[in-house]
C-alpha positions in Angstrom: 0.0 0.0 0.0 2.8 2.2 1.0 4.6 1.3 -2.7 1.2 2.4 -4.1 0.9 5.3 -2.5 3.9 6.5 -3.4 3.4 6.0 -6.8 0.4 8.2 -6.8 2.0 10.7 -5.0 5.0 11.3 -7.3 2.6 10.7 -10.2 0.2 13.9 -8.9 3.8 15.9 -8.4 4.6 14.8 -12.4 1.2 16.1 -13.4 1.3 19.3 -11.5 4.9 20.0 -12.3 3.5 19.4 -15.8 1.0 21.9 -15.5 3.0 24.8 -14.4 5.0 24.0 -17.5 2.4 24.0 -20.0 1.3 27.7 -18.5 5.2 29.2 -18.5 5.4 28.4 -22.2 1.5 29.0 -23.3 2.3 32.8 -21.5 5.6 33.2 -23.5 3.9 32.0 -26.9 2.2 35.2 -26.9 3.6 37.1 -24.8 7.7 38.5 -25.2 8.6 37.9 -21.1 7.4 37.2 -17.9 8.9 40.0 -16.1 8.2 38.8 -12.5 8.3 35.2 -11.6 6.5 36.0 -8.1 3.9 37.9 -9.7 3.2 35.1 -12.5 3.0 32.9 -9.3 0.5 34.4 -7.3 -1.8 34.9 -10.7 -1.4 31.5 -12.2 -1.7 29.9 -8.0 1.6 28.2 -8.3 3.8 27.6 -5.2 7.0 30.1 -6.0 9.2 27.3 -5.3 7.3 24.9 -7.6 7.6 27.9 -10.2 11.2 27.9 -9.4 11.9 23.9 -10.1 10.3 24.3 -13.3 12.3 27.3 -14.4 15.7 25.7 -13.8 14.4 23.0 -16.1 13.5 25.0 -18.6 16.5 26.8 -18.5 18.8 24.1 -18.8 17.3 22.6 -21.9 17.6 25.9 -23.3 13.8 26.0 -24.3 13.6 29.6 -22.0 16.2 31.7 -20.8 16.0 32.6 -17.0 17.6 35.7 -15.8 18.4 36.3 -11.8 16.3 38.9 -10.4 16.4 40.1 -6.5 13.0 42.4 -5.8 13.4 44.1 -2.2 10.2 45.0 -0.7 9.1 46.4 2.7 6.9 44.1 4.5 5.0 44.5 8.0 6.6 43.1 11.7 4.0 41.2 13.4 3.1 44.8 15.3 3.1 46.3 11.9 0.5 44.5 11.2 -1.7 44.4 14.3 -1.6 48.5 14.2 -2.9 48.1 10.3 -5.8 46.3 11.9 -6.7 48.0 14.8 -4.6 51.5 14.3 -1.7 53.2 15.8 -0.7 53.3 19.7 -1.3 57.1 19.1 -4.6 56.6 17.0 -6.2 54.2 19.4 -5.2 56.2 22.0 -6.4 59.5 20.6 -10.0 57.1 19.7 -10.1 56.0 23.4 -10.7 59.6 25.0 -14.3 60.0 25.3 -15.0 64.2 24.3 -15.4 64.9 28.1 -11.7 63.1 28.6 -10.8 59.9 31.2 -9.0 59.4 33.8 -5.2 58.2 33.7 -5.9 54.8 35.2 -9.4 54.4 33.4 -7.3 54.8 30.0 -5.0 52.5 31.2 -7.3 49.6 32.1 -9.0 50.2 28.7 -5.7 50.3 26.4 -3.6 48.3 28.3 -0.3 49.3 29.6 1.7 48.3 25.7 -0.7 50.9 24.4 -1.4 53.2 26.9 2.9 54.1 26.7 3.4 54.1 22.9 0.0 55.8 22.6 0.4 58.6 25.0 4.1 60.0 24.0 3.1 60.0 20.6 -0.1 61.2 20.9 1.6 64.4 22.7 4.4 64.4 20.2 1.3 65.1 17.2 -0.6 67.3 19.6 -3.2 65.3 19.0 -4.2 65.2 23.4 -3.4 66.8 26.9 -2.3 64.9 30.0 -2.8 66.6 33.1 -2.1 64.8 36.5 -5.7 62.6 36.3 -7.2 63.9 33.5 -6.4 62.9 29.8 -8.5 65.1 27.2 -8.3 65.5 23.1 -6.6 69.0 22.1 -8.0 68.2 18.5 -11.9 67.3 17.4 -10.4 64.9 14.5 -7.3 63.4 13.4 -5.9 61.3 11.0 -3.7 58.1 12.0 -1.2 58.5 9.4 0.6 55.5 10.4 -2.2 53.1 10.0 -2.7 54.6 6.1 1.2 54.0 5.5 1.2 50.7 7.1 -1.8 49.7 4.7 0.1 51.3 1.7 3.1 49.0 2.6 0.6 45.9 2.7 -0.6 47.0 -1.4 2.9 47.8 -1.9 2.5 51.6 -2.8 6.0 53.5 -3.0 6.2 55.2 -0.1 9.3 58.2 0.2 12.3 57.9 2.2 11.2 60.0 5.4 8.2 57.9 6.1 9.8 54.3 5.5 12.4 55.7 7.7 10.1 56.4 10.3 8.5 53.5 10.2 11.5 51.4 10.1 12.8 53.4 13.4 9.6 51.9 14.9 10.4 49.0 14.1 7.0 48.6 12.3 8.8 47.3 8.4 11.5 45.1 7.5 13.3 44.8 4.4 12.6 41.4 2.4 14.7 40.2 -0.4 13.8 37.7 -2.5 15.0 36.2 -5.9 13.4 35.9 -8.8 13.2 35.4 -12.6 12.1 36.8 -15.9 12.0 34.5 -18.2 12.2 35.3 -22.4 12.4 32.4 -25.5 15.3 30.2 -25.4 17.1 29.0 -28.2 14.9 25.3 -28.4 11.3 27.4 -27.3 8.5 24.9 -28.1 5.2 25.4 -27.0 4.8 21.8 -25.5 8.0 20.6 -24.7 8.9 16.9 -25.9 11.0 14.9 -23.2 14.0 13.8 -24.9 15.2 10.3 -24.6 18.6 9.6 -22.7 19.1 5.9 -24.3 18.5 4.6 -27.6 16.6 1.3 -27.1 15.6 -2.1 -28.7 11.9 -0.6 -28.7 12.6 2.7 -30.8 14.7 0.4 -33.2 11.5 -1.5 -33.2 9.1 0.7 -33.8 11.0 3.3 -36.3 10.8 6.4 -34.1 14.4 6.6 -33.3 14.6 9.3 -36.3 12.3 11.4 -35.0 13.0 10.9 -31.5 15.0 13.6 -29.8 17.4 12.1 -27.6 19.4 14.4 -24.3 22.9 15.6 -25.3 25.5 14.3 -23.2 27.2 16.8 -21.2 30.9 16.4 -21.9 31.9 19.0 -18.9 29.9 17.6 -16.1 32.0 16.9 -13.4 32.3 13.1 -11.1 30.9 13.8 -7.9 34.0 14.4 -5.7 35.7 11.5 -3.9 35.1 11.8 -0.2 39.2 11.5 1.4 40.3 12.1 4.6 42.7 15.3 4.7 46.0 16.1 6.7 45.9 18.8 9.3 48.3 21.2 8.7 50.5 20.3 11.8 50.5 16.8 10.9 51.8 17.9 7.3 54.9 19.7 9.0 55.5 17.2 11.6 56.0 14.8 9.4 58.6 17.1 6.8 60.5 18.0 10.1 60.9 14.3 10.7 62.2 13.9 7.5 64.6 17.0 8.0 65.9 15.6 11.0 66.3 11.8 9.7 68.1 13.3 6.8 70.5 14.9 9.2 71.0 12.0 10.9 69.1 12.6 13.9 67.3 9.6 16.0 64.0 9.7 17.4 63.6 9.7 21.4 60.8 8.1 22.6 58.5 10.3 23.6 55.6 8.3 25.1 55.6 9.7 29.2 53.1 13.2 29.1 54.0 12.4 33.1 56.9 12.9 34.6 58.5 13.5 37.6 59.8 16.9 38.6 63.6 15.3 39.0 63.6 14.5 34.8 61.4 17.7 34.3 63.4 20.1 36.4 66.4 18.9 38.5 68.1 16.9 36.3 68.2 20.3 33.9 69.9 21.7 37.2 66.8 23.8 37.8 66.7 24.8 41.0 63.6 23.9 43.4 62.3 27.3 43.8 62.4 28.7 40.3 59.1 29.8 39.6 58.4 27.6 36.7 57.7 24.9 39.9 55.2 26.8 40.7 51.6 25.6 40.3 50.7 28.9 37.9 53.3 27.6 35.7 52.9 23.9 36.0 50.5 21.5 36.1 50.9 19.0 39.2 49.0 15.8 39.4 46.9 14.9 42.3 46.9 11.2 41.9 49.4 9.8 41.6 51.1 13.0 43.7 54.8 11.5 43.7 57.2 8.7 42.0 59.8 6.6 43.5 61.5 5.3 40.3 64.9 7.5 40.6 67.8 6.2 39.9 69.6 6.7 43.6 73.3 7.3 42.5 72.2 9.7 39.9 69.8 11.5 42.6 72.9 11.8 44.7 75.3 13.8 42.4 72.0 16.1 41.5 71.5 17.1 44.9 75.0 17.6 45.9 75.8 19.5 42.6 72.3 22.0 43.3 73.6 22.2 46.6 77.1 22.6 46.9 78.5 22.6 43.1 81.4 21.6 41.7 82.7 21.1 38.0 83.6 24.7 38.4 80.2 25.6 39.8 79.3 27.0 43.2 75.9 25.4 42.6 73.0 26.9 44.0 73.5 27.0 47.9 70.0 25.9 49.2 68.7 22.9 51.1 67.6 20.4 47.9 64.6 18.4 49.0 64.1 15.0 47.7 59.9 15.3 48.2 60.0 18.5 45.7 62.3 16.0 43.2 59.6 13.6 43.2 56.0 15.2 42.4 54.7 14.0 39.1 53.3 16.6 36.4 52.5 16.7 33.0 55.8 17.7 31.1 56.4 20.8 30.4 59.4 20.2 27.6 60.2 17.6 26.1 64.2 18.3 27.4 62.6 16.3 30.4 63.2 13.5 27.3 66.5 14.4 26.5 67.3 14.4 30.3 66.9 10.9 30.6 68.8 9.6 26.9 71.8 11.8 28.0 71.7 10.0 31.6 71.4 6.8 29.7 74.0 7.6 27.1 76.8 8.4 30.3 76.2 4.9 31.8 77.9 3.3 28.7 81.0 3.9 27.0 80.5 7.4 25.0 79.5 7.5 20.8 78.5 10.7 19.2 74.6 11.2 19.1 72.1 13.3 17.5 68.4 12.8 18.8 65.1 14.4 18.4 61.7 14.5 19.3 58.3 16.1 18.6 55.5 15.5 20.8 53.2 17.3 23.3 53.8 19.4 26.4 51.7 20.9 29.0 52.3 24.7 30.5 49.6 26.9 32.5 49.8 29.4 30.3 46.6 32.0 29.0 46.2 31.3 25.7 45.5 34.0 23.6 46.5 34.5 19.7 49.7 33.2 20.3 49.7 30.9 23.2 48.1 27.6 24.0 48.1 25.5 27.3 48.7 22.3 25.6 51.4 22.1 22.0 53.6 20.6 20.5 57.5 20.5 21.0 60.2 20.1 18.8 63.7 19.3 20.2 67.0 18.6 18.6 70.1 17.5 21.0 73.6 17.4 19.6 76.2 15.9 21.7 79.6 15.0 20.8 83.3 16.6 21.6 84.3 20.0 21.2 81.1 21.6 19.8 81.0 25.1 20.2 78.5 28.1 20.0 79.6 28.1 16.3 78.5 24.6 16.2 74.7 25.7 17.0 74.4 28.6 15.1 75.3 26.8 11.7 73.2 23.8 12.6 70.4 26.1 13.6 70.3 28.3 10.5 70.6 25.1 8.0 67.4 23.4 10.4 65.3 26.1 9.8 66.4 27.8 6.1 65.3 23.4 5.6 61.5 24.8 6.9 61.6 27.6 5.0 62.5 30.3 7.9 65.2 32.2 6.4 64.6 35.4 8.6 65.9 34.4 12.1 67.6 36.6 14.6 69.3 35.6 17.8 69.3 36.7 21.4 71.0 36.4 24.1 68.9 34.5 27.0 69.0 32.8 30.5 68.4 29.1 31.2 69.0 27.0 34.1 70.2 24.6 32.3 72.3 26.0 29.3 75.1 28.3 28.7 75.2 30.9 26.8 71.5 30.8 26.0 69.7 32.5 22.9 65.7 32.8 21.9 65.4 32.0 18.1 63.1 34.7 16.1 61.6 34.5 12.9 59.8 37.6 10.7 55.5 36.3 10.7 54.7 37.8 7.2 51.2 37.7 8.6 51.8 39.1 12.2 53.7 42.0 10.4 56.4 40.9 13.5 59.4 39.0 14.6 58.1 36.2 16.6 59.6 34.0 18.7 59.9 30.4 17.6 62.5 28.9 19.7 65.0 28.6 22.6 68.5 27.3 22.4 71.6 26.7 23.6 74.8 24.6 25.6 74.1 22.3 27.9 75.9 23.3 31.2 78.2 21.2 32.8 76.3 21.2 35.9 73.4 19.3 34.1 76.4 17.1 31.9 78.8 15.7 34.4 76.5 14.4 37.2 75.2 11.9 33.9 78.2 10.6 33.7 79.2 12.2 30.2 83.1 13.0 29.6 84.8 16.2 30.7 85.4 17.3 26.9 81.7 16.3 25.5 79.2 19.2 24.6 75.9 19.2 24.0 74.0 22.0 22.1 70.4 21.8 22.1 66.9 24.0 20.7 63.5 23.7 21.0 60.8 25.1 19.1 56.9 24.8 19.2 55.3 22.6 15.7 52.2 25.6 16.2 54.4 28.6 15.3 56.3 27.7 12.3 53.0 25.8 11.2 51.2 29.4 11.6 54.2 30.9 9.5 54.4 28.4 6.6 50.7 28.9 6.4 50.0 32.4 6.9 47.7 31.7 10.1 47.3 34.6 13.0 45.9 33.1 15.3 47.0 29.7 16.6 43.5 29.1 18.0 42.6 28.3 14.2 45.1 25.7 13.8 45.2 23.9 16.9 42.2 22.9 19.4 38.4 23.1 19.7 37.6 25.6 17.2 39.8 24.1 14.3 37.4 25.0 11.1 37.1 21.6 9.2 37.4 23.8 6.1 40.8 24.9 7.0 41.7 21.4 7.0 39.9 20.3 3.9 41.4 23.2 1.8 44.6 24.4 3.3 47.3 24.2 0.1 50.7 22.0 0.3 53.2 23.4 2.0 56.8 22.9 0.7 59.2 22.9 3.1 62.8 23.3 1.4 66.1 25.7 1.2 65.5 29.2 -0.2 
């Protein structure tokens, strides 16, 4: 039944649709346009959006030609039209007062309060009645409720002039309406009843003869395949992946990167940062609450970090405080990924000493407020050199072939403190969207404070830099605002359509 149904249904929408049809090209056999779709619409009792299907049929056979038209017209607000029924605030206010006047509160009860306060100020505005302190009385014998006349002129769309649709518009009494719509002249293929042309050429019209009469449909040589749904790459994922290959190409290893938690003796002591540097504190860092502490620490190694924070040595007067282990052992999400490199340099001084180059990108966790720039949670690139004799040389070369490789060939240098290296220097790039040098990067020498206690040779260096993925992702892709390229208001259509990005030597 349902089947059947159906098939009536879209058998009723095949005969109206053929209908409207037959009465767009019966008008345009005698007739040289039809100037206004709308109108035709309301006079032939067609649904405009019926009208409209047909049209674009029409069109695209050729057998009319359609031509866009937008028609603005003014039409009533819902109090618009209740004051075109009943009259203005002013003119049922004015048609309330009896010729010996009312009271205030009599008027009231009889208007109603919406009325009674629209009514009154502009019925004293027009002059139209006086207010004393109970009495309200007409100053005029008769008046005319202009507003109700314009308001009925908008309804049979009269022109009205500029001054009064602006006061009516200030009242908020008209809106504007834009709609679309056609006129529609003789196309090309104009027939009065149209012929539906065949798409295949079947055993039946080879039967019958009529394939030489029979118009057939033209096949459409630019049509395009429907697109082919594919997953896309975000942006960051694109560069992560061409630093990767920057870095293997250089000869760099991956570190494993896998521990978001870490204890604050990787995170911070290990770097020789001392235990009351503010980055431990909680504005800076996030602490977990469960679990609060670790006891995995490797107890010789703990031993030389605490006696070089608190009394130095290798040419260090160290830091002169009380090192605590409990402080060395709260857990929190990472706030570098040098908490990484902390532990494959410790590892690399238990063994007997090659030459390495590591790296890692992954994510790291600072109480920041983010704004354009900043984020609480992003990604970190590292690169550790460590072999004998490297200098400050060293790390500027290998930091201006790294990033002339991403396509940063603006950088500038200064000079910087960190805990843990010496000399120290933030890494700055020109945003051709910011209009600014922005800071992309920290780097520098790994002090010996940091190196020795590992268990690294007197005469290895290490230099080291760090960069967010975000910024140099925001640069390479002209992005402001890194709120658009990473976290919960990423537009999909960023995604979908952002263009390749080349990284490479200028």
């Amino acid at each position: 039944m349902a089947a059947a149904g159906e098939s009536a249904d879209g058998g009723a929408a095949a005969a109206g649709k053929k209908v409207v049809e037959d009465a767009i090209l019966g008008f345009l056999q005698s007739n040289d346009e039809i100037s206004d779709s709308h109108k035709f619409a309301v006079s032939t009792g067609v649904d405009h959006t019926e009208l409209e299907n047909v049209i674009k049929s029409l069109h695209g056979f050729q057998i009319v030609f359609a031509k866009d038209v937008r028609r603005d017209k003014w039409i009533l607000t819902a109090e618009g039209k209740s004051y075109a029924i009943n009259g203005s605030p002013e003119g049922q206010f004015f048609a309330a007062i009896p010729s010996e006047g009312i009271s205030r509160d009599d008027l009231r009860k009889k208007l109603g309060d919406a009325i009674f306060k629209i009514g009154s100020s502009q019925a004293v505005k027009n002059k139209w009645v006086s207010i004393e302190k109970f009495l309200v009385s007409r100053k005029a014998e008769y008046v005319q409720d202009q507003v109700m006349i314009l308001l009925k002129k908008i309804e049979a769309e009269e022109i009205l002039d500029a001054r009064e649709i602006a006061d009516l518009k200030k009242r908020k009494l008209i809106i504007l309406q834009t709609s679309k719509g056609y006129t529609l002249t003789k196309g090309p293929k104009y027939t009065v009843k149209r012929v539906k042309a065949a798409t295949d050429l079947t055993r039946e019209h080879l039967q019958r003869g009529d394939w030489k009469s029979q118009e057939f449909k033209e096949y459409n040589l630019t049509a395009r395949a429907p697109p082919i749904e594919t997953g896309c790459l975000h942006p960051l994922l694109k560069v992560r992946q061409q630093i990767i290959s920057i870095f293997l190409e250089l000869g760099f290893v991956e570190m494993p990167t896998n521990n978001y938690v870490e204890s604050s003796f990787w995170n911070f002591d290990a770097l020789f940062q001392p235990q009351q540097h503010p980055a431990r504190d909680s504005h800076d860092t996030f602490f977990l609450t469960v679990p609060s502490t670790t006891r995995k620490l490797p107890e010789d190694y703990l031993k030389r970090v605490k006696d070089v924070h608190e009394c130095g040595g290798y040419g260090s007067k160290g830091y002169r405080y009380d090192w605590k282990r409990d402080e060395a052992e709260k857990n929190l999400l990472r706030t570098h990924t040098t908490a990484v490199s902390s532990r494959m340099l410790y590892l690399l001084g238990q063994k007997p000493f090659t030459p390495m180059r590591y790296f890692s990108i992954d994510r790291v966790f600072r109480n920041e407020a983010v704004d354009r720039t900043h984020l609480a949670e992003f990604h970190q690139i590292e690169g550790v050199v460590c072999d004998r004799g490297l200098t400050l040389g060293d790390l500027l070369g290998v930091l201006d072939d790294f990033f002339r490789r991403l396509g940063m060939s603006k950088l500038r240098f200064k000079p910087a403190y960190n805990p843990y290296t010496e000399p120290s220097m933030e890494i700055f790039s020109y945003h051709d969207g910011l209009k600014k040098w922005v800071e992309v990067g920290n780097s520098g020498m790994f002090r010996p404070e940091m190196l020795r206690p590992m268990g690294l040779p007197e005469d290895v260096t290490v230099i080291a830099w760090g960069l967010s993925l975000e910024r140099p992702t925001m640069i390479l892709y002209g992005i402001d605002n890194i709120r658009d390229l990473f976290g919960p208001k990423v537009s999909f259509n960023l995604i979908r359509s952002n263009p390749i990005c080349r990284l490479g030597m200028d």
